[in-house]
C-alpha positions as CSV (number, residue, x, y, z in Angstrom):
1,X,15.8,215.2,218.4
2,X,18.1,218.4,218.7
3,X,21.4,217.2,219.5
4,X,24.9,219.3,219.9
5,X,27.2,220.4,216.7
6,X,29.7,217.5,217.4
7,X,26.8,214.8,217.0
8,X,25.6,216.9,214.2
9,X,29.1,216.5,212.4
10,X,29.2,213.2,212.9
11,X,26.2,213.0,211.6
12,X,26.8,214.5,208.8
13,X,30.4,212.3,208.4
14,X,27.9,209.0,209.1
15,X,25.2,210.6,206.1
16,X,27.7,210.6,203.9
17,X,29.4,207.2,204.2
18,X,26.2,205.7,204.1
19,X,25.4,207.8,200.4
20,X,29.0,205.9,199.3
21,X,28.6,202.5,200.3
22,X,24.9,202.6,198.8
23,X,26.9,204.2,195.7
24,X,29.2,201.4,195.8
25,X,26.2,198.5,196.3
26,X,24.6,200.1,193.8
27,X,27.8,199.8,191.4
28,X,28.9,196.2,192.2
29,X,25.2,194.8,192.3
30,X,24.8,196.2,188.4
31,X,27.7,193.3,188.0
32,X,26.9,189.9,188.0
33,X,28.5,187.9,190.5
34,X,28.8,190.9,192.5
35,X,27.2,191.6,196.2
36,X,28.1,194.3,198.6
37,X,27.3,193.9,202.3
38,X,27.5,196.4,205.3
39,X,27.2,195.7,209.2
40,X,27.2,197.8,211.6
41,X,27.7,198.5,215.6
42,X,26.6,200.9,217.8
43,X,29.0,201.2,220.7
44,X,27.8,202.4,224.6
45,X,28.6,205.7,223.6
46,X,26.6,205.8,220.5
47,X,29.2,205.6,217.9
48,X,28.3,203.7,214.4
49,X,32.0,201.6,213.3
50,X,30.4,200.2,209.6
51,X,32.9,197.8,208.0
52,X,32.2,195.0,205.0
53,X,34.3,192.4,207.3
54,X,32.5,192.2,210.5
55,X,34.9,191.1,213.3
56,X,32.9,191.1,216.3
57,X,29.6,188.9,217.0
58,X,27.6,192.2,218.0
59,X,27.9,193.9,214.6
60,X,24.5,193.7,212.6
61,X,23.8,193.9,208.8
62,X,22.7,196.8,207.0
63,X,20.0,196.1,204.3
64,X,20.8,197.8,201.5
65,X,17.9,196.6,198.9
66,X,17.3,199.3,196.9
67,X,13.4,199.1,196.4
68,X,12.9,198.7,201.1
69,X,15.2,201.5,201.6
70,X,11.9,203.8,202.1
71,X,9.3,202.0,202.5
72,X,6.1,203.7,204.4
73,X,4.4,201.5,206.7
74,X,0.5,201.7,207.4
75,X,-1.3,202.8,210.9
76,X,-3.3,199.4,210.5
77,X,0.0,197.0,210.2
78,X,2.0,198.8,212.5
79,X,-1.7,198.9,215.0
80,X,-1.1,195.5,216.9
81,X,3.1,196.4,218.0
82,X,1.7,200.1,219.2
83,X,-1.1,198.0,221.3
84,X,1.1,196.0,223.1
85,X,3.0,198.5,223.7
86,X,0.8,200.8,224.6
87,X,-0.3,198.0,227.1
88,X,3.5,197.3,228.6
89,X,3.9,200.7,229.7
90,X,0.3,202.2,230.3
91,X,0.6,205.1,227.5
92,X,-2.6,205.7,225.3
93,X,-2.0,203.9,221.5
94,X,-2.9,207.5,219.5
95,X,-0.2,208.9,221.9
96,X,2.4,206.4,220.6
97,X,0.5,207.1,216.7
98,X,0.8,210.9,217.2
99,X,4.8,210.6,218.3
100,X,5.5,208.2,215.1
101,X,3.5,210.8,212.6
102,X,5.4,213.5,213.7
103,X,8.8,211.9,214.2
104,X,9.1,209.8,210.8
105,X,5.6,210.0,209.3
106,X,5.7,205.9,209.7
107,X,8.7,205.7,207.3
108,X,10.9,202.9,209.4
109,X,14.3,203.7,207.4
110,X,13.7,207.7,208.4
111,X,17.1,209.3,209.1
112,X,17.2,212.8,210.4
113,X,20.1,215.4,209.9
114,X,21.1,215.1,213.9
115,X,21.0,211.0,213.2
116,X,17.8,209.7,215.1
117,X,16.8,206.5,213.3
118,X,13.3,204.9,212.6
119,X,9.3,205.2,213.2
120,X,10.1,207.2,216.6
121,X,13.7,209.0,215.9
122,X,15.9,207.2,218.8
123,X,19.3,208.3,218.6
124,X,22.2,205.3,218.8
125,X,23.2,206.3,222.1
126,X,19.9,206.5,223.8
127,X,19.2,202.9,221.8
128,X,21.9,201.4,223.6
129,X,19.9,202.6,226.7
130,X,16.9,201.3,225.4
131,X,18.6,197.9,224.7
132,X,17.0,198.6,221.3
133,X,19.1,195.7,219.0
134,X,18.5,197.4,215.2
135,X,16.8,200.8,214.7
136,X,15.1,200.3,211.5
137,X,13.0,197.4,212.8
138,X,9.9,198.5,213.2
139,X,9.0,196.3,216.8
140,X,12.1,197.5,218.2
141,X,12.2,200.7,217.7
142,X,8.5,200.9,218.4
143,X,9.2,199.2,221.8
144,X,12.4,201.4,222.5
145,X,10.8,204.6,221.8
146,X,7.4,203.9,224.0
147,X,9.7,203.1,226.8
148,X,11.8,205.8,226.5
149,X,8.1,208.1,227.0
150,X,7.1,206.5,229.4
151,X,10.1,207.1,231.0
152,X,9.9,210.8,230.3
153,X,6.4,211.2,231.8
154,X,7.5,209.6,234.8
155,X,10.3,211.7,235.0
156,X,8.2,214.7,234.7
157,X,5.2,213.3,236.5
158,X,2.9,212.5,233.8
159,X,3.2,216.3,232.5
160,X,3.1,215.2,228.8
161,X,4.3,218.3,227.5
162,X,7.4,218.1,229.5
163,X,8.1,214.9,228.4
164,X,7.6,215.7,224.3
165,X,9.9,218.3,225.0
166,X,12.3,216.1,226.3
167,X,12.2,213.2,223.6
168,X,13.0,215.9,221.3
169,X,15.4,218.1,222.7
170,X,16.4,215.6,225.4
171,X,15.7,215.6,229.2
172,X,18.7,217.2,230.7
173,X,17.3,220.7,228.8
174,X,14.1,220.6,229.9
175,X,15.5,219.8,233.5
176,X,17.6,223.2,233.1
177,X,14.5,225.5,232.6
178,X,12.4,223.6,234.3
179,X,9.8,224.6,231.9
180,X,9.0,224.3,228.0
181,X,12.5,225.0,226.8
182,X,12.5,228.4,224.8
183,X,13.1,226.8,222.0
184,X,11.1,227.6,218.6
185,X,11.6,224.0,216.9
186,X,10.8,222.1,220.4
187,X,7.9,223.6,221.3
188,X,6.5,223.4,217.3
189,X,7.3,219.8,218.0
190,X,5.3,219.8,221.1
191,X,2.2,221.4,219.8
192,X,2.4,219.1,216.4
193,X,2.3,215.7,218.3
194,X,-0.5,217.3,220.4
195,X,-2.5,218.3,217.8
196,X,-1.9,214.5,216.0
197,X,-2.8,213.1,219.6
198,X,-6.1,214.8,219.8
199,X,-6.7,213.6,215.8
200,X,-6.1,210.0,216.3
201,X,-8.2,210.1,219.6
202,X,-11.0,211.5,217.9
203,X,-10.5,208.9,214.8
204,X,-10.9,206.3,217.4
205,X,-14.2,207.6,218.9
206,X,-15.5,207.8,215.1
207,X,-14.5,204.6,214.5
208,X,-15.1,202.6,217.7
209,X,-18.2,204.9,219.4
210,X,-15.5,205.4,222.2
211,X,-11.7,206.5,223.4
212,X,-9.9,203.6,224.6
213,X,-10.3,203.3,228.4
214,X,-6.9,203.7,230.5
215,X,-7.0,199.7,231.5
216,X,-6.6,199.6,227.9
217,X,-3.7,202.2,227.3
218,X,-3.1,204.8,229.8
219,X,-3.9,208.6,227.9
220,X,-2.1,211.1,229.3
221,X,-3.9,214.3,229.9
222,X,-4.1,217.1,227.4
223,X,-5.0,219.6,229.4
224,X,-1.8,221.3,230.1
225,X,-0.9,222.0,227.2
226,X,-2.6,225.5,227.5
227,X,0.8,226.7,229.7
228,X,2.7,226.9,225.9
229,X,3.2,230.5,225.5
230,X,1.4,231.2,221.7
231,X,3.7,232.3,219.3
232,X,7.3,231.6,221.1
């Protein structure tokens, strides 16, 4: 998700304190006796406060196991939490498949440069709106980012190019053009979780003999997504 240079900076800031304490838990683990232990807390306004002491009941622990720190999770163990899912909030399952191959390519610890976390990129302050309790889990952050979606397509009245356009570049921009913003990455974006929607939908036809009905998972329709201007 494109975010603003500040966020970007802390981002950057929040990178690099997480490259030392995995420096330093690598360090004190090589001792014997020796274990290092994060937690964090993500604040209303999005804020990550890290600290080895934990003072408040809300902050959470980091895992910092070097061999799960990339793991890549399968389509078929992830396929059950995007079902139910994709039945809470009436959005197709190769929809919710197509946003997690383009957003982390199912790696649950993904971390972009702007600081969107997990299978479907949510930043910390739009988790804490999600009332999603630890990013790198794969239910939660599954669940967060189908309702944030659904959200966006009823925001933009089902107009699913609209609404991929504003879980990456964020709502309040596509509100301001009114339009597919005129921007180059967001609109690559768009076209990229199209194109895995249509791929996933067509895997399910090969594989079942049919697309999964809407009482099943709601699909949003493709057909609009003609109106993105070719090359811009």
């Amino acid at each position: 998700m494109l975010k603003n240079k500040s966020l970007f900076a802390s981002s950057r800031r929040w990178t690099a304190l997480v490259t030392l304490i995995l420096l330093n838990s690598s360090l004190t683990t090589a001792v014997p006796g020796l274990q290092a232990e994060v937690y964090q807390y993500i604040d209303a306004k999005g804020t990550i406060s890290l600290t080895n002491v934990p003072s408040d009941a809300r902050y959470r622990r980091v895992d910092l196991h070097p061999n799960r720190l990339h793991p890549v999770i399968s389509e078929k163990e992830l396929e059950p939490m995007i079902r139910r899912f994709s039945r809470e909030h009436q959005l197709h399952p190769a929809l919710i498949r197509a946003v997690i191959k383009a957003e982390s390519d199912f790696d649950p610890r993904a971390v972009s440069r702007a600081g969107a976390i997990g299978l479907m990129q949510l930043m910390p302050q739009t988790a804490v709106r999600l009332d999603v309790r630890d990013l790198y889990n794969p239910e939660d952050n599954i669940g967060g980012g189908t309702k944030y979606l659904r959200q966006l397509l009823d925001r933009f009245r089902g107009n699913l190019p609209l609404a991929l356009a504003a879980y990456n570049a964020g709502e309040h921009v596509v509100d301001r053009y009114r339009t597919l913003p005129p921007i180059n990455e967001t609109r690559q974006y768009v076209r990229k979780v199209l194109r895995y929607y249509r791929t996933f939908l067509a895997n399910d036809l090969a594989s079942t003999g049919h697309v999964i009905s809407s009482s099943e998972g709601a699909a949003p329709q493709l057909s609009s997504v003609s109106s993105i201007p070719p090359g811009q």
